[in-house]
Structures are given as C-alpha cells and as structure tokens.
N, C-alpha and C positions, 0 to 999 in steps of 0.2 A: 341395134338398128344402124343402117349406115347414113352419114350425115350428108346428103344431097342435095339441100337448099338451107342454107345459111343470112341470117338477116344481122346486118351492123346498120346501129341505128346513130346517128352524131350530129350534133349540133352544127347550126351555119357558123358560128362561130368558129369551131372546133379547128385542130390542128387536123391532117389528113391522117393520124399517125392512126386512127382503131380503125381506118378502112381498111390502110395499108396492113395490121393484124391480120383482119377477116380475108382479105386478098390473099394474104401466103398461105391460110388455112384452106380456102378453096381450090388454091394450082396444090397443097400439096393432098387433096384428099378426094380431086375430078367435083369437085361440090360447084352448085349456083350460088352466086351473090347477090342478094336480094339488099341496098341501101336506100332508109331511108333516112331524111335529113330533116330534123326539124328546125322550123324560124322559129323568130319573138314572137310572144302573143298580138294577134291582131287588134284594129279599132275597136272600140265596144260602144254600145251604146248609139244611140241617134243624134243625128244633128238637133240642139235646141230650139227650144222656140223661141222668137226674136219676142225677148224681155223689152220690158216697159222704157227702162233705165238706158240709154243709147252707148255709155262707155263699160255697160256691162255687156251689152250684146256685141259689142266690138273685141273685148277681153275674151270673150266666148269662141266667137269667128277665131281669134287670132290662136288660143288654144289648140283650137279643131284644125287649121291650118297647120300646126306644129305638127300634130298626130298623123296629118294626110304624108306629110315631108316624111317623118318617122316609118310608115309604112311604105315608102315609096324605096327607103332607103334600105330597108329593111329587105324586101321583095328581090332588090338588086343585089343584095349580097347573098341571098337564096339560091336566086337562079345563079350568080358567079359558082357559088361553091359546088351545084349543081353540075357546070360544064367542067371544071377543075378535077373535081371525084369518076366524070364520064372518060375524061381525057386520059385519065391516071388508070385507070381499070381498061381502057383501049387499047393498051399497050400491051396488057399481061394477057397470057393466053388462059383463061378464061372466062365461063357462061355472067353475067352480070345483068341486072337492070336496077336504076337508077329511079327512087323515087321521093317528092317533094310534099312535106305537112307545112302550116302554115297556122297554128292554132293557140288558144288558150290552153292554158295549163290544167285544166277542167279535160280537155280533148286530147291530150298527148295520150294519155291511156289506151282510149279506146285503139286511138293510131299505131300503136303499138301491135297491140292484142289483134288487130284486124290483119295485119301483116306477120304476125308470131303465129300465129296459127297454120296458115299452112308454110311452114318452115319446120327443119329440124331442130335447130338449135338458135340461140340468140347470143353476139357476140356482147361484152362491155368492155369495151377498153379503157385507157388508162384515163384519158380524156373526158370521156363518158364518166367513169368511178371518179372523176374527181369533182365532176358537173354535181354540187349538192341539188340545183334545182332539179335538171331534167334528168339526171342517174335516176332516183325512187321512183318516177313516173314509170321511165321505159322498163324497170324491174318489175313493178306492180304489173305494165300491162304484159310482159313478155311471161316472167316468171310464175305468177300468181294469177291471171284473169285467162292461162291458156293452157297450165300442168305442162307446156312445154322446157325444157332444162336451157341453163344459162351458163357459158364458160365464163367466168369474169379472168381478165389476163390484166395483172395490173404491171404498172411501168418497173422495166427492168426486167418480165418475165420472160423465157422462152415459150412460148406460144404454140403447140402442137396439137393436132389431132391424134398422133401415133406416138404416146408417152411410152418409154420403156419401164422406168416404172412409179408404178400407182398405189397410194397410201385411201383407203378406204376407212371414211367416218363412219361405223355401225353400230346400230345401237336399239334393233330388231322393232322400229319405227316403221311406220306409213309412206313417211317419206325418204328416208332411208333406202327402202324400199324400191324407192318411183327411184332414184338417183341411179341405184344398183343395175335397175333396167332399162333406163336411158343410155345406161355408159357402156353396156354391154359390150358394144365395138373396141372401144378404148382396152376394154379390160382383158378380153380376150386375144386382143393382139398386143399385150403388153409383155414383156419379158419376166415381171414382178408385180404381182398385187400383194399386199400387205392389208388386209381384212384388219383393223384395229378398232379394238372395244376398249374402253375404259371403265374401271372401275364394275366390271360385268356381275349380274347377279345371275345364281343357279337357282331357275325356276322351273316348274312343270310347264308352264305355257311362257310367253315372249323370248327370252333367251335361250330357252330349253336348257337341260340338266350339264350341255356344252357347250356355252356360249358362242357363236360363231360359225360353230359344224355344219349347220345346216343350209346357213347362205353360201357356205366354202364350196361347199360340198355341188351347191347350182350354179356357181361357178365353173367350177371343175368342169362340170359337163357344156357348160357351152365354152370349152376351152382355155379356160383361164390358169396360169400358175399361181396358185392361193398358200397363202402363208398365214395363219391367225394369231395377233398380236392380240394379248387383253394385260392391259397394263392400268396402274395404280393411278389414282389422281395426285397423290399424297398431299391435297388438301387444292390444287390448282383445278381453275375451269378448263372443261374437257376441251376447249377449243386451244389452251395453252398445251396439252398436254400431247394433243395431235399434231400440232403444228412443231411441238418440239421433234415428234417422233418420225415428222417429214425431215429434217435437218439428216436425225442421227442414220435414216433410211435410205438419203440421196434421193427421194423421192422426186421425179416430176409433175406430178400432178395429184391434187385429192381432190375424192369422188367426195359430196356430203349432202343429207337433205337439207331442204332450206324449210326451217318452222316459221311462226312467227301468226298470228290473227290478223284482219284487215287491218286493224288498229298499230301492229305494229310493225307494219311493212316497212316504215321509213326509219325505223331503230332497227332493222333487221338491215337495212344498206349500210348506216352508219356504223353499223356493229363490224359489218362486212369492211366496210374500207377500214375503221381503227383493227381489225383486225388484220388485214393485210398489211396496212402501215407498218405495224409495230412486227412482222412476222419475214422472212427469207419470200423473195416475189417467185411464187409460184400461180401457176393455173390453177382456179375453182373452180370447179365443175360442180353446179347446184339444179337440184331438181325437188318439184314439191308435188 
C-alpha cells in the first residue's frame, strides 16, 4: 500500500528533530502530515472544600494556585511549540495539519489511536524512543489499539521510505505476516529483499517443507527481488542474529512483526530501544 497520510506524534517538550524525520518522509514520498503534539498531564481533581482548619485551607488554595500557574505555563508552551512545528512545515512544500492533546497519561492512548487510525503509518523518532514516559503510550495507541505499522527511525538513522535494500524478520508468524503486508511498497521497490529465517524448522504446515519459499515466492509476484536467507542462531537471540545479518547485508531497513500481550507492550518498547541502542541505527519497520 502506498503511504499517503503519515502521523508524527512529539512531545511539547520535544526537540523538532522527529517532525523534521516525518517532513522529509512526506516531500520524499507526496505523503500528508498529520502532527500531533502532546502536553503534561492536566489539573485533576476539584477544588477542595474550605476545611475547618484556616492554615490548612490556605495551604490548599496556595497548592491549587501553583497547579493553575503550572497549567497556564504548561498551555503556553503547547501552543509555542504548536506555532513553531506550523511555521516549520510552512516552509516545506508539503500537505500538513497540525494538531494539539493536552491530557493524562490514562488519555495519550486513545489520542493516539483516534488519529493512527486513519493514517498509513506512525512515525517514532529518536526523541519520541527516547521519551520512556510518552514513547509506550504512543506505541500502544498507534501500534497495538489500531494493527496500523510503525517506522521507529532511531537517532543517527537514515530515514527512508524508498530503502534499497531490505533485511526481512520471518518467522511464518501472524504478525510477521501483517509486517510483510504492510511494507509491501517498501519491498517492492526495493533493489534487495533478504527474506531471513533463523534457526527455521521443516514442517508440513507453518514453515512448510522450504522454509521461506512461499512468502518469497508472494513477494516475487508483487514485484519484489527476494533472496532467502535461513541462518543458525548458534545459541544467540534471533533478534542478535538478524541484526548481525543487517550489518553483513548493508541493509537499510528491516521489515519485523511486533509480538508481545497487552501486558507486555512497555518491555516490548524498552526491548525496542535496548535493542536499537546496542545495534547499527537503522529504520524499524513494525507491524502487528
């Protein structure tokens, strides 16, 4: 599928740098830029009731006073970073709009998932992957609350929609699956797909009696150059093993599903960055 609306999601905090990512992704691919930005958690709670005690209900007021400051301040650095991201994307010639959350950490999700939806793909940048709070929200609602796929581009990568070539995580999985046909574009206009299995079993069903052959093979027909790689773990996690095989392949990008229960969506990010950390900074392309 061709990717035509694109959502980068970034904190008010945030440096400009993962709009700036999703901007060159959309001039270089005629794609929409859909940004949204999230603030701190808002006030909670109501105003108390005027206790018995006169320097507790002053303490209270004075509290509540700090919290109005807090949001005011908080509001004004929103909408800055708001007219700043509009300014910046004014300039580049392309489609954009520009939009503003303001929530609990409880509501980032849905905010996500309500804009990931009608979107192609969701961008995370380096900024975002490094955000431990608000990264697993915006994964959870983009990745997981919408089967929409996620490029994660961490700092230092080349950032592309038109990778030449492409190292595929397979492993004749569900999700696997959903990745292979989400990326279909990527993969078909790539110069080099590298289909790689690890440690592959010959079964009558899931891998079939050729490990590989038969995803290669649906490739091939929607254009793709496919090469099938099934290599040894020789005792390493298959995610050591693929990432080595991006190195030895020059690969720029790998396709892979993303697993993981609700329970462990937030060890499925931190898995994601220590494993980027410790790996060559390439584009992830995850879909589940």
């Amino acid at each position: 599928m061709a990717f035509k609306s694109v959502l980068s999601v970034t904190g008010a905090h945030h440096s400009d740098k993962d709009v700036t990512i999703a901007a060159g992704l959309c001039a270089e691919g005629g794609a929409n830029l859909s940004v949204l930005i999230i603030g701190s958690p808002p006030l909670c709670g109501s105003i108390p009731e005027w206790p018995k005690r006169r320097a507790a209900a002053i303490a209270k007021l004075e509290k509540r006073y700090r919290q109005i400051e807090k949001f005011s301040h908080d509001m004004a650095i929103l909408e800055k970073t708001s007219r700043d991201i509009q300014k910046q994307l004014g300039a580049l010639w392309i489609c954009y709009d520009v939009d503003t959350e303001y929530c609990d950490q409880d509501s980032v999700g849905d905010a996500v998932r309500q804009r990931a939806l009608c979107s192609d793909l969701t961008i995370v940048g380096p900024a975002l992957l490094n955000d431990i709070d608000l990264g697993p929200l915006v994964i959870n609602g983009s990745l997981f609350d919408t089967g929409k796929p996620v490029l994660v581009v961490p700092k230092g990568a080349e950032a592309t929609l038109s990778p030449r070539r492409v190292l595929v995580g397979w492993d004749s999985r569900v999700e696997a699956s959903r990745a292979v046909r989400e990326a279909l574009e990527l993969l078909s206009g790539a110069e080099e797909v590298r289909l790689t299995l690890v440690d592959p079993e010959v079964t009558c069903t899931g891998n079939g009696i050729e490990p590989g052959a038969d995803v290669a093979a649906y490739l091939t027909r929607h254009g793709a150059r496919v090469s099938v790689d099934r290599l040894p773990s020789a005792g390493k996690p298959a995610a050591t093993v693929l990432a080595q095989h991006a190195i030895d392949t020059s690969a720029n990008m790998i396709v892979m599903g993303a697993y993981g229960s609700r329970r462990l969506r937030e060890r499925l990010f931190g898995g994601v960055r220590r494993w980027i950390e410790a790996k060559p900074p390439l584009p992830l392309f995850l879909a589940r």
